[in-house]
C-alpha atoms as one frame of an Amber mdcrd trajectory, in Angstrom:
protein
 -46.714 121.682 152.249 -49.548 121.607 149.867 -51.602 117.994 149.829 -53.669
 117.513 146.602 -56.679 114.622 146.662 -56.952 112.553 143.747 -60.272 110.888
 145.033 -60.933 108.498 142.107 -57.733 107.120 142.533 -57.353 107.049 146.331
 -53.724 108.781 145.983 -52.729 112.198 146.893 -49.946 114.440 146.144 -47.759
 116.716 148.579 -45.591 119.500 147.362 -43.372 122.294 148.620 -41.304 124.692
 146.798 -38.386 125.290 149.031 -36.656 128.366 150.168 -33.813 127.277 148.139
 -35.961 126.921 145.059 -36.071 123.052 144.717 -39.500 121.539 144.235 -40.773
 118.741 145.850 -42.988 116.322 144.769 -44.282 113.235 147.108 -46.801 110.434
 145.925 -47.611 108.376 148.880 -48.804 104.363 147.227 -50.259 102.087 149.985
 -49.084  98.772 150.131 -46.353  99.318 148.349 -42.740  98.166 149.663 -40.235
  99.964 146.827 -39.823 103.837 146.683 -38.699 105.653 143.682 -36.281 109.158
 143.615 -35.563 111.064 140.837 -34.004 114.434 141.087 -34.045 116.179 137.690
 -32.934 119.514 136.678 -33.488 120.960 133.720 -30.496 120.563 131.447 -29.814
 118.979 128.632 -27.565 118.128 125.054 -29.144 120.878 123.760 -28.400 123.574
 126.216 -24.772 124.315 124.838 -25.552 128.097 124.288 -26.345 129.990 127.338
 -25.079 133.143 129.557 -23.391 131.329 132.440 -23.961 132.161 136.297 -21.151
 134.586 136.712 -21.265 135.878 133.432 -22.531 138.536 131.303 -21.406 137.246
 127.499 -22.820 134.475 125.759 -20.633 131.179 125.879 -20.879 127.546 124.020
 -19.647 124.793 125.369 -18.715 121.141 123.669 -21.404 119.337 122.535 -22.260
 116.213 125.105 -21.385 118.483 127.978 -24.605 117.532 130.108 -24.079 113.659
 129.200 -20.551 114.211 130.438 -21.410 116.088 133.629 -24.219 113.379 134.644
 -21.188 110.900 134.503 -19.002 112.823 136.672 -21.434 114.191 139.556 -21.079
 110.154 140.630 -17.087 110.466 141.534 -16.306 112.146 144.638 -12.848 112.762
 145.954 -13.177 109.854 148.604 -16.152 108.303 147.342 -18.113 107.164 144.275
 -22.100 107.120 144.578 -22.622 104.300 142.986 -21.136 102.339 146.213 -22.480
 104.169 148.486 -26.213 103.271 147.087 -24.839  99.558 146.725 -24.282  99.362
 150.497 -27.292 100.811 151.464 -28.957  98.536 149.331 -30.415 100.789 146.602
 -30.495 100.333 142.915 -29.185 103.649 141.125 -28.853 105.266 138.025 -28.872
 108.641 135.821 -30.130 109.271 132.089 -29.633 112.750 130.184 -31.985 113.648
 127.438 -32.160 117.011 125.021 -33.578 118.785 127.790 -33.033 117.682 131.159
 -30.665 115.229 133.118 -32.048 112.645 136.205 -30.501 110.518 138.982 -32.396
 108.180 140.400 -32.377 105.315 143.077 -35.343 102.396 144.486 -34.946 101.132
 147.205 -36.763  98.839 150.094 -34.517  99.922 152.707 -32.398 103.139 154.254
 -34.955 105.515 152.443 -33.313 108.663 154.394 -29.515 107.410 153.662 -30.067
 106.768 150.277 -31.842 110.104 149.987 -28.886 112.259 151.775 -27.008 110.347
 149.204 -28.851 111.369 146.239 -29.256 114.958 147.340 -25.331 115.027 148.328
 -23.492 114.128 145.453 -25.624 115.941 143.051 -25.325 119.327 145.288 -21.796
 118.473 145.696 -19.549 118.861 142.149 -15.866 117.919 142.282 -14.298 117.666
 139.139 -10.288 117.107 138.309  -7.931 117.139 135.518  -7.611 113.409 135.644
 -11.134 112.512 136.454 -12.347 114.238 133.387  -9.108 112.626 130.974 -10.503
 109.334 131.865 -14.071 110.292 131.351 -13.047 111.084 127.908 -12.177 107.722
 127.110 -14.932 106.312 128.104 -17.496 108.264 126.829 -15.522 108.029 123.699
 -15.545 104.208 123.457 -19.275 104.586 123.942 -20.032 107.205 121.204 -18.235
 105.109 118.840 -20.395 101.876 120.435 -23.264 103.704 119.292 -21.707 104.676
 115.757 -21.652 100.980 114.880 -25.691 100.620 115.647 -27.643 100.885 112.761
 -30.629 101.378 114.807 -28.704 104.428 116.434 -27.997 105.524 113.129 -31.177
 105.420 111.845 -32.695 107.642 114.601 -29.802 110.116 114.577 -30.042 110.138
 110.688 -33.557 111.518 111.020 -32.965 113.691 113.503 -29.816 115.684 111.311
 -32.885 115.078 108.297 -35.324 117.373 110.483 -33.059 119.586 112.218 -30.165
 119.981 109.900 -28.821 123.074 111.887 -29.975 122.665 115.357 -28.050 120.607
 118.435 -30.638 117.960 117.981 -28.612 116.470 114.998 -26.071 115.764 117.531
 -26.030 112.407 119.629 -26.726 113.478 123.028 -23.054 111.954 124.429 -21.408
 114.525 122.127 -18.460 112.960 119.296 -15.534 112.196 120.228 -14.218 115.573
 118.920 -16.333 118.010 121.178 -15.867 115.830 124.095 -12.235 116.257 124.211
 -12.819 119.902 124.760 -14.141 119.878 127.942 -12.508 120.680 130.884 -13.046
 120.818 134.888 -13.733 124.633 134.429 -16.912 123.929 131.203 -18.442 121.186
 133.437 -18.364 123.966 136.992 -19.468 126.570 134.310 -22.785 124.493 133.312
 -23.198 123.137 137.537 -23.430 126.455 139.219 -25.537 127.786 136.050 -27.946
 125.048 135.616 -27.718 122.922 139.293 -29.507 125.306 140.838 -32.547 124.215
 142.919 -34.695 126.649 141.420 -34.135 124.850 137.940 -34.577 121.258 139.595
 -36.955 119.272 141.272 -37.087 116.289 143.120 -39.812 113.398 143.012 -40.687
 110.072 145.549 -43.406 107.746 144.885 -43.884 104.745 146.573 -43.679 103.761
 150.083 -43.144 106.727 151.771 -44.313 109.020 154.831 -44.862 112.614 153.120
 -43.985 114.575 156.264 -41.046 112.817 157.359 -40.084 112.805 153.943 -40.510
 116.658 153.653 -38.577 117.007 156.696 -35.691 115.371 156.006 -35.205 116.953
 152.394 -35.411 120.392 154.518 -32.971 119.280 156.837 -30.534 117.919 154.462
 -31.343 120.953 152.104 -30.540 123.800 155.225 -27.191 122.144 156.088 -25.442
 123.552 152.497 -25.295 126.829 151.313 -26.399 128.098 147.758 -25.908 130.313
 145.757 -28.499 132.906 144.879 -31.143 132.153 142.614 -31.364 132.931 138.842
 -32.854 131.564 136.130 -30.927 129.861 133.528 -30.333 132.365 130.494 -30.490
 129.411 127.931 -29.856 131.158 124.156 -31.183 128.035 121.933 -33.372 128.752
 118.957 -34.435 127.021 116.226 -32.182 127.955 113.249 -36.250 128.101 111.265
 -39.043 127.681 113.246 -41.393 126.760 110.616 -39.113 123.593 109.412 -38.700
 124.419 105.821 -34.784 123.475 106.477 -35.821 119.910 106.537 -33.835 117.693
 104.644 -36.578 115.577 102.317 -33.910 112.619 102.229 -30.672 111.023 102.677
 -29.244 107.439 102.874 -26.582 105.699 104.817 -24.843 102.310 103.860 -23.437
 100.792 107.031 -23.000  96.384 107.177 -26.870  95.553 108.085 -28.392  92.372
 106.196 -31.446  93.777 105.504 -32.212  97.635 104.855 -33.855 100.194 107.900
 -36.131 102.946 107.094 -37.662 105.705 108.751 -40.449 108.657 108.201 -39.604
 111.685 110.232 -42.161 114.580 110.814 -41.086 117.737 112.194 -43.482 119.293
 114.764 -43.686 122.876 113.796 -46.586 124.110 116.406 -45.613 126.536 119.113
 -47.392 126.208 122.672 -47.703 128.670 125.577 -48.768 126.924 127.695 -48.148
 123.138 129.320 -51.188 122.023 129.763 -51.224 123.177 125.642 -48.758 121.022
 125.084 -49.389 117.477 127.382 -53.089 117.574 125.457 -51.509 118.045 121.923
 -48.771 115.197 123.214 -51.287 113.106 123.884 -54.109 113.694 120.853 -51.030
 113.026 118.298 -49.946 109.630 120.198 -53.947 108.630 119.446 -54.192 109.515
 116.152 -50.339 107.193 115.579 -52.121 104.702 117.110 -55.665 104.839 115.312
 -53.344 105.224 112.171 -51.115 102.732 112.418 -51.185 100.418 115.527 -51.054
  96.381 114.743 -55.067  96.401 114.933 -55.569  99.297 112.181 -56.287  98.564
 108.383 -53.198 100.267 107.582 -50.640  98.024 109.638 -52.543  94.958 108.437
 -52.190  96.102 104.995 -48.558  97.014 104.828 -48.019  93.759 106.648 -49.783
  91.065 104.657 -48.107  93.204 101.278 -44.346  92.690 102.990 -44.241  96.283
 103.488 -43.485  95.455 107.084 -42.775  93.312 109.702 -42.743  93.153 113.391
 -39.507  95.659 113.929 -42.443  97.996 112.756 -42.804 101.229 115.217 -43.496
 104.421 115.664 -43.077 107.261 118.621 -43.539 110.792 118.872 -41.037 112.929
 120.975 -42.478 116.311 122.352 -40.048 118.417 124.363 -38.654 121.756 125.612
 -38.658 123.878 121.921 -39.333 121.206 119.782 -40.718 117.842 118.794 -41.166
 115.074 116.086 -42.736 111.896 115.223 -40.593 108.731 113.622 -42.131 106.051
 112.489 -39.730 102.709 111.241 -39.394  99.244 110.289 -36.898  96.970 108.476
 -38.047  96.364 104.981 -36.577  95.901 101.448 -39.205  97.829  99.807 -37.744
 101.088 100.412 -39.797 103.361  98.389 -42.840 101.471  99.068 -42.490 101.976
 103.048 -41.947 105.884 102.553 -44.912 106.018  99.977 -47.338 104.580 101.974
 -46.039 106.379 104.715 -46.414 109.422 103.561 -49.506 108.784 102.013 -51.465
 107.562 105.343 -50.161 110.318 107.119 -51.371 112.676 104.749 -54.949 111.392
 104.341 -55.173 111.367 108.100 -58.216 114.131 108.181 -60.521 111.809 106.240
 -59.660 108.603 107.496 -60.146 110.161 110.843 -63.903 111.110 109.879 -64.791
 107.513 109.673 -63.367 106.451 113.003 -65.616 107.153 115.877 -65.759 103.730
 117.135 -61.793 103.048 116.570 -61.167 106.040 118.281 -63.430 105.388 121.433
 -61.191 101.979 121.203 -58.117 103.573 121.216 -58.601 105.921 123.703 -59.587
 103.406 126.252 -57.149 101.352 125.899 -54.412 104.165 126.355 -56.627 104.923
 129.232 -56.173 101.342 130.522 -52.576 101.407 130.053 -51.914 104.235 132.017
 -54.113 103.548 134.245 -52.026 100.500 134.626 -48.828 102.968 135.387 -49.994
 103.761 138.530 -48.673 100.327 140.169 -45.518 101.254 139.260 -43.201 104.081
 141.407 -40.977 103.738 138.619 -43.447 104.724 135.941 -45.369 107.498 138.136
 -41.879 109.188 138.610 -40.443 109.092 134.881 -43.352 110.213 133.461 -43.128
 113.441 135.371 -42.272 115.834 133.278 -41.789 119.042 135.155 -42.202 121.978
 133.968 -42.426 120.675 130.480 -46.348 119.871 131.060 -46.831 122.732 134.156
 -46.193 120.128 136.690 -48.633 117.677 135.833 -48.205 114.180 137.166 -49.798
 111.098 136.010 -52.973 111.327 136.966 -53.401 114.520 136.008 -51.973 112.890
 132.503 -55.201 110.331 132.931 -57.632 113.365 133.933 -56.599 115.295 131.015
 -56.910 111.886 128.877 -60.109 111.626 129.166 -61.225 114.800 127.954 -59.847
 114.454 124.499 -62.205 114.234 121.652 -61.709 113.489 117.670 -61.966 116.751
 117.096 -58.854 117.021 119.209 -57.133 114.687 117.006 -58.222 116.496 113.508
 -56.514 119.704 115.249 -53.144 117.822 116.136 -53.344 116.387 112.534 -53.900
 119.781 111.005 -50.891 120.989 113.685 -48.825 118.552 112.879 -48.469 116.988
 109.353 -47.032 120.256 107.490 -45.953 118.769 104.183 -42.204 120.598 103.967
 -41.913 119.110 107.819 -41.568 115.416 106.119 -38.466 113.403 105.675 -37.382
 110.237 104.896 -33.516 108.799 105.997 -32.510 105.070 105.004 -29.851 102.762
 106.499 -28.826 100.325 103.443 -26.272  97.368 103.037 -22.901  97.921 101.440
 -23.930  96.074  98.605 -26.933  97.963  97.453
């Protein structure tokens, strides 16, 4: 077991890659009471094309497959997860994005129980004819939840705007049409091609004693048999890399009271490497905030003009094979919103060589905020990213941080805001 030293913050990391492929990660916080879990493995909505485990043709499988899986690895034949975390007095719960899927528990109590628990009924699939019928329905009533939230809609909106013909433009549950496709035999399919330990990895942080910790994982781990290791043959490509298939606009009309309005831009940059890409993610979440956070000329422009109001936001998404920034707000100045927009973004080079001070601003307060993280096991293990950012953890995050410049942020700029990558998608009452 490796042990890293993070002297300035008086933490350190232990590791092991395990015989089986799974990678452990253990973060040690004194005087802390709660310890985080979170096993991950690297599958997602977007992973519907791939050569499967015992397999030598390409197969696709219904969109929402991974969402659907994460639901169904919690029912057991005698037993359903949730419970047993329940009894052993653990709080629980699993989230599937584009490009990976996590379970999770905290706990102040039972730590090895509730981690045999974790470990088992993720390593564990049983899936049934009628488990999977009554899965349907209920992912089915949720999809068409979301369909009635205008927020959703928005987001989703943008998303089919900047990747018109990629799996992004599809909510990550699936629709209600794709869903009712799958079958016991999809959801084994994905498990044994995706579930193995190789492609997953497993993170504590908290209260926690690294060796004993290590030990039991090992000991749980050597009691089950798997089967041989192979990396996932995932087939997904962008349908254009260089994002001149962006759709410049489109409008919804849905029953809001006032209109919603977002500005979508594509990322179009290709990394090799992850350190590449955590610096880039972080240099284009300065320059959105130098741009546009509530103490920037811009926001308190747009504001005082009505342009905006305080559902005003803005994010930028970076993950496996692709990435984009949204920025929103409810408004009825429509045009106005996207012009200004649009405009900011692309002046960003020049504002951006007037704004030494601002920037040394920014960046410490992101600094601050982070640094802020590391009270929380809960934050330290979600913003591990895996192999996304070459295993870097947080404070490798705050390391890395630090060494950003404004030239960094002229580069993302420049990487970034390509004009054909721009989009606009509106959410507007009936009556309009």
């Amino acid at each position: 077991m490796e042990n890293y030293l993070y002297r300035e913050f008086n933490r350190a990391v232990y590791r092991e890659t395990l015989a089986n492929g799974l990678r452990v990660e253990l973060m040690p916080m004194t005087g802390f009471n709660k310890t985080y879990a979170i096993m991950t493995t690297d599958f997602g909505s977007i992973d519907n094309h791939f050569i499967p485990y015992q397999g030598d043709e390409p197969v696709w499988v219904p969109d929402g497959t991974a969402h659907f899986l994460e639901h169904k690895l919690f029912e057991k034949r005698d037993y359903d997860a949730f419970d047993l975390f329940g009894e052993l007095g653990a709080d629980s719960n699993a989230f599937t994005s584009f490009t990976q899927t996590s379970y999770l528990f905290s706990t102040t109590s039972h730590l090895h129980e509730n981690l045999d628990v974790l470990l088992d009924f993720v390593q564990e699939p049983y899936f049934t004819e009628q488990m999977v019928a009554k899965e349907q329905g209920i992912i089915g009533q949720e999809i068409q939840m979301y369909n009635d939230d205008p927020s959703w809609r928005l987001y989703l909106g943008m998303l089919g705007n900047l990747y018109p013909h990629d799996p992004m433009r599809v909510d990550i549950a699936g629709t209600v049409e794709s869903i009712s496709q799958i079958t016991p035999a999809t959801l084994m399919e994905c498990y044994q091609t995706f579930y193995q330990p190789s492609n997953m990895t497993l993170l504590l942080a908290g209260k926690l004693n690294p060796a004993q910790v290590m030990a039991w994982v090992k000991t749980n781990q050597e009691r089950r048999s798997f089967v041989p290791q192979k990396a996932p043959q995932r087939l997904f490509e962008l349908n254009d890399a260089t994002g001149h298939d962006v759709i410049p606009f489109r409008s919804l009309t849905m029953n809001v009271s006032r209109p919603k309005i977002m500005v979508g831009v594509r990322g179009t940059k290709v990394f090799t490497t992850g350190h590449e890409r955590l610096k880039h993610k972080l240099a284009v979440d300065l320059l959105l905030d130098l741009l546009l956070d509530d103490t920037s000329a811009n926001y308190l422009r747009l504001y005082d003009q009505g342009i905006i109001d305080d559902s005003f936001g803005y994010s930028y998404d970076l993950q496996r094979g692709f990435a984009f920034a949204a920025i929103s707000t409810n408004t009825d100045r429509l045009e106005d919103f996207a012009d200004e927009i649009m405009a900011i973004l692309e002046k960003a080079d020049q504002e951006l060589n007037q704004a030494a001070e601002r920037f040394a601003g920014i960046k410490r307060a992101e600094l601050g905020r982070l640094i802020s993280l590391l009270d929380s096991p809960e934050a330290v293990g979600n913003r591990y990213a895996g192999r996304l950012y070459d295993n870097a953890n947080l404070m490798d995050e705050i390391r890395l941080l630090r060494e950003i410049e404004l030239a960094d942020l002229h580069q993302a700029a420049n990487d970034l805001l390509a004009p054909q990558a721009m989009s606009v998608y509106q959410v507007v009452p009936q009556h309009q």
